[in-house]
ZATITOR-493018 format. One line per field, with one value per residue (C-alpha): x, y, z. Coordinates in Angstrom, 2 decimals, m for minus. Layout:
N
xx: [X, ...]
yy: [Y, ...]
zz: [Z, ...]
END
This chain:
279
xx: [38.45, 38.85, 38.73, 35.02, 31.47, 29.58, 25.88, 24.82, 20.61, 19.47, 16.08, 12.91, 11.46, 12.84, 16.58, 17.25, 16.95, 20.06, 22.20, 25.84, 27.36, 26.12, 27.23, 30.66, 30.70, 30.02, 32.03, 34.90, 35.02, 36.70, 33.59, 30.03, 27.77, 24.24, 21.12, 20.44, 23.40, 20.98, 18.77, 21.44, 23.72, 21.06, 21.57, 25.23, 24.62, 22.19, 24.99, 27.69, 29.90, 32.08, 32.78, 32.26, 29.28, 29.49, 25.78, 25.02, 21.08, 19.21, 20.82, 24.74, 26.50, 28.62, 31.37, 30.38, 30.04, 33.30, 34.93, 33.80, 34.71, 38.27, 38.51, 37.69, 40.15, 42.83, 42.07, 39.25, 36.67, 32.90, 29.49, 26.32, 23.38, 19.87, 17.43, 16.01, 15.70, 18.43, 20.26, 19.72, 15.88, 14.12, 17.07, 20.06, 22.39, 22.54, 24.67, 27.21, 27.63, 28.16, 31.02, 32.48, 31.95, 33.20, 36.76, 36.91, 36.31, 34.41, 30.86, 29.39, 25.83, 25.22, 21.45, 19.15, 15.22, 13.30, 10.16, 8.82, 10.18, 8.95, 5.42, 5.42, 6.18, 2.94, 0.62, m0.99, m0.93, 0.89, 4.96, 5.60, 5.96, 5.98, 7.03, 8.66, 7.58, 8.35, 6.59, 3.91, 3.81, 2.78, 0.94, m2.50, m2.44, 0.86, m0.25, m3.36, m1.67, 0.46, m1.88, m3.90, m0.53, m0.34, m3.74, m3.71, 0.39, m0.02, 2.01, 1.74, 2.81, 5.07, 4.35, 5.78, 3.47, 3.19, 1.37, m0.80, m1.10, m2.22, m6.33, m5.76, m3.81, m6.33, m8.97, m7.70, m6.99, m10.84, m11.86, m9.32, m9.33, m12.49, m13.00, m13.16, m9.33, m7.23, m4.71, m3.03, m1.72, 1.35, 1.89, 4.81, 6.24, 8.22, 7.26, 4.78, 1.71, 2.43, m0.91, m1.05, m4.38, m5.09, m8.52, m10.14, m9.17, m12.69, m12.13, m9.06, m9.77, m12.91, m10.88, m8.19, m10.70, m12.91, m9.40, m6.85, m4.22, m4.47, m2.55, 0.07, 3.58, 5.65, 2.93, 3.52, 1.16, 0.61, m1.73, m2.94, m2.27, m5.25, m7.82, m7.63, m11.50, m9.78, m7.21, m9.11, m9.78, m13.46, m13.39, m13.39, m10.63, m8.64, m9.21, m8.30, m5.46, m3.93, m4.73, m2.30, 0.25, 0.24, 2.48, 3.98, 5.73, 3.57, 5.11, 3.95, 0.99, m0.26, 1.67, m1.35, m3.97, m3.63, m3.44, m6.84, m8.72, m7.77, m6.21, m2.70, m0.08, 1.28, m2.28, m2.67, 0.77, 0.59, m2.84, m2.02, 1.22, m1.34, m3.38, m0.67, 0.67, m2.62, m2.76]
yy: [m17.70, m18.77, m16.22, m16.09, m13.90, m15.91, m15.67, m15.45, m16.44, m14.15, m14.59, m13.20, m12.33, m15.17, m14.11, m18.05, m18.82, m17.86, m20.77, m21.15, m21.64, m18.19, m16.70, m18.21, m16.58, m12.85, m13.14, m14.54, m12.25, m9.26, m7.31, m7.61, m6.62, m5.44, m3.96, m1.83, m1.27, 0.03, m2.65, m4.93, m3.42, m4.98, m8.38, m7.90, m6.02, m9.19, m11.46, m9.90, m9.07, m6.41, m7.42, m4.23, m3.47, m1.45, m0.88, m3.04, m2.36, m2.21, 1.66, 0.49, 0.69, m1.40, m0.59, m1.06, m4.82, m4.56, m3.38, m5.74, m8.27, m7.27, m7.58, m11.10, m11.61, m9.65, m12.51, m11.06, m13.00, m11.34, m11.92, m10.67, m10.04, m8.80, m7.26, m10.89, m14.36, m15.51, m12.69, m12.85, m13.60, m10.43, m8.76, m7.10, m9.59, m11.72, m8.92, m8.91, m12.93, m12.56, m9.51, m12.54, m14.97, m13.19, m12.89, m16.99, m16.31, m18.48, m18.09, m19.81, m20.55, m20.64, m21.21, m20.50, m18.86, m17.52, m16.53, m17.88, m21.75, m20.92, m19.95, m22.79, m25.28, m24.44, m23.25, m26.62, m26.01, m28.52, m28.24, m30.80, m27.67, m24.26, m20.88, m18.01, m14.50, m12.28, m8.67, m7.98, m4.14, m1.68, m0.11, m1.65, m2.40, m3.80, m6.14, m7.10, m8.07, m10.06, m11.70, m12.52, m14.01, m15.99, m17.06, m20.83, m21.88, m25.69, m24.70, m23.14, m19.34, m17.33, m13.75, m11.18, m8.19, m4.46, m4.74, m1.27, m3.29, m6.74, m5.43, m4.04, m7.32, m9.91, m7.91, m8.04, m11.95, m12.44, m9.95, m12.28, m15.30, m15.89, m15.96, m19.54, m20.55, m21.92, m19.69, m18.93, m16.37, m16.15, m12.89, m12.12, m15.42, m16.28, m13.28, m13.30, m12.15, m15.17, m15.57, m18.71, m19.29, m21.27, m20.66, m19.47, m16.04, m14.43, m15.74, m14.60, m11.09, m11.21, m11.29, m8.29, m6.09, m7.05, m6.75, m4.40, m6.44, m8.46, m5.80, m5.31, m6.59, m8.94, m10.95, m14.14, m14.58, m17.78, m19.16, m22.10, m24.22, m23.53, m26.46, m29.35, m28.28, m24.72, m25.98, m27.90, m26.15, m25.74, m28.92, m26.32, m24.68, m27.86, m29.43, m26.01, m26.04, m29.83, m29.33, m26.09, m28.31, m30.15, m27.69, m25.99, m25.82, m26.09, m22.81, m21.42, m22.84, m22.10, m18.24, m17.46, m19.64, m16.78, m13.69, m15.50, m16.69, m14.34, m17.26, m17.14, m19.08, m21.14, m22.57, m23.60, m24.77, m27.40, m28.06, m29.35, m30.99, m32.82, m33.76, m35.40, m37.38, m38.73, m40.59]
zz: [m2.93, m6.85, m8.69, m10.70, m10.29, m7.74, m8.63, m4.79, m3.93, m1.16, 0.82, m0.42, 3.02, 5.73, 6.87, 7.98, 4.28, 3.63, 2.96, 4.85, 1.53, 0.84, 3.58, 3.50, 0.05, 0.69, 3.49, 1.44, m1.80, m2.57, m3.39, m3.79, m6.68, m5.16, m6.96, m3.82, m1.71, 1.43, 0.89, 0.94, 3.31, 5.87, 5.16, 5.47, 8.77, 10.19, 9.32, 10.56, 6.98, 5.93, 2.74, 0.61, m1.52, m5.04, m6.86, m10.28, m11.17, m14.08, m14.80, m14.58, m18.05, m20.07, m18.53, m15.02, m16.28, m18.27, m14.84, m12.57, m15.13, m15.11, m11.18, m11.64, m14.42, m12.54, m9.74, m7.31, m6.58, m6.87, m5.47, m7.61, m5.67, m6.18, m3.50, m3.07, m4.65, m7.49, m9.37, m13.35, m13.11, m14.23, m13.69, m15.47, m13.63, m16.83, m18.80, m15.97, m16.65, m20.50, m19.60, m17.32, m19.87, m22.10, m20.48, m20.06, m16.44, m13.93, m12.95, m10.18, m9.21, m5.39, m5.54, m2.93, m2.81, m6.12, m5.77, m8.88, m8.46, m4.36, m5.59, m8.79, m5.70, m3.47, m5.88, m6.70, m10.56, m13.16, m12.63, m15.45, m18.05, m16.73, m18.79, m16.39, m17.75, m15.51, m15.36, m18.12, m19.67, m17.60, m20.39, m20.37, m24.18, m24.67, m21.65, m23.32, m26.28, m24.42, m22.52, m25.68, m27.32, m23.96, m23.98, m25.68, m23.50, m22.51, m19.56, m16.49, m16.85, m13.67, m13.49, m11.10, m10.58, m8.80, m6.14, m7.65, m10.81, m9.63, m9.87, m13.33, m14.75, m13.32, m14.82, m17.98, m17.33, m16.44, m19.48, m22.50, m21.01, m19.00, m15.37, m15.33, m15.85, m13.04, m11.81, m8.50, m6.61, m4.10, m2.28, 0.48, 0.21, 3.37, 5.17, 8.22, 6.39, 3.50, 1.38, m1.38, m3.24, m5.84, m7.41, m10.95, m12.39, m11.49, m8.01, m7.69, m8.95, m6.38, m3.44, m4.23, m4.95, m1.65, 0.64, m0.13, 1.42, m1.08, m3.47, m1.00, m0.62, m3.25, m5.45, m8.10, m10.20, m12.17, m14.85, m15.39, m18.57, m21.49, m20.84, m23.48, m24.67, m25.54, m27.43, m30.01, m33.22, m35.02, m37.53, m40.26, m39.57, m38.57, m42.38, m43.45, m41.58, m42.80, m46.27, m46.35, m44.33, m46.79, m49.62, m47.02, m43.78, m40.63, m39.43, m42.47, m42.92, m38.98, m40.02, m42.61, m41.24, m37.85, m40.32, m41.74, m38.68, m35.52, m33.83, m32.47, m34.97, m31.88, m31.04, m34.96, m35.07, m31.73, m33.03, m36.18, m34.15, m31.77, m35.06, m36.84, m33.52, m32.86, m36.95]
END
């Protein structure tokens, strides 16, 4: 094979996901980059290759990067490959692709499953914009700032989330944002006991707590965009809010209108954005 890092897609539950251009590829290069060699090591087994595996996680160094890097530029080619789904999404795989980049060597996508664009496709919520965010902090008040800083996207946020967090985080969902915002939830996607619901935040949090299974296995978690009636501002503050626009820059302006108000500065901002398109 050309020499380059070949960002491999893996399946998230379902084996016969794996595409043949995928397995042509592990088969083919000179070594392969896994977050979990055991984990991995059974894919390989299932599909009969013996190319060899060497760990890259989230605890590799610099120079693990550096190293594989220089394989590729001595004329190996690589795989990278995470426990499941697309390597580099929520991952550490993106610092192995800058070392590569870095040399002026190759990288190469071979896509396959991701649980977040998997879940985004059969959740039923608006595609047309949609913000992947991957895991929220585990501490409960870094996540509830978060969420609050969240709270007024026009798009359709991915999460990933613990399966022994998934009560706690819709809970604080239903508590900052109200129980009555769309939202859905995707849990062991591809896998026998596959659950996809779309239904309101307090609904959602309703049913995890009434069956435990519900907090079991690998769960996506994704919000619905901020209703238009949420996103309009109290007249008020919306005169406020043009006359300061008007001597100084609507990042500014929205900047110390939030310090004043409580409100987030990105709400203000699109607000007075959606204001000034509608003149």
């Amino acid at each position: 094979m050309e020499p380059a890092l070949y960002v491999v897609a893996t399946p998230i539950g379902n084996l016969a996901d794996l595409s043949q251009r995928a397995r042509e590829t592990l088969a083919g290069v000179a070594v392969i980059a896994a977050e979990d060699t055991r984990h991995s090591g059974q894919l390989l087994k299932h599909e009969g290759i013996s190319t060899p595996l060497m760990a890259y996680h989230e605890h590799s160094s610099a120079v693990a990067a550096d190293k594989l890097a220089g394989r590729i530029r001595a004329g190996e080619a690589v795989a990278l490959i995470c426990d499941a789904g697309t390597p580099s999404i929520s991952d550490p795989g993106y610092r192995l692709v800058r070392a590569v980049q870095g040399l002026g060597c190759a990288v190469v996508p071979v896509p396959g499953a991701c649980a977040a664009i998997a879940a985004l496709s059969a959740a039923g919520l608006p595609t047309d914009r949609f913000s992947f965010e991957g895991f929220l902090p585990q501490r409960r008040e870094a996540r509830r700032k978060r969420i609050e800083e969240l709270a007024t996207a026009t798009a359709t946020l991915v999460f990933y989330e613990a399966p022994h967090r998934i009560a706690a985080t819709l809970e604080d969902f239903v508590d900052l944002l109200g129980p009555d915002r769309e939202a859905a939830f995707a849990r062991e996607l591809t896998k026998r006991f596959e659950t996809i619901r779309r239904a309101t935040l307090g609904e959602l949090l309703a049913e995890v707590l009434e069956d435990e299974n519900q907090a079991r296995g690998e769960i996506v978690l994704l919000l619905g965009p901020t209703p238009k009636e949420s996103q309009q501002l109290e007249p008020k503050l919306r005169v406020l809010l043009q006359g300061m626009a008007e001597h100084m820059p609507a990042r500014s302006a929205a900047k110390l209108l939030s310090s004043y108000s409580g409100l987030p500065s990105r709400q203000l901002y699109e607000s007075l954005h959606s204001t000034r398109g509608s003149e």
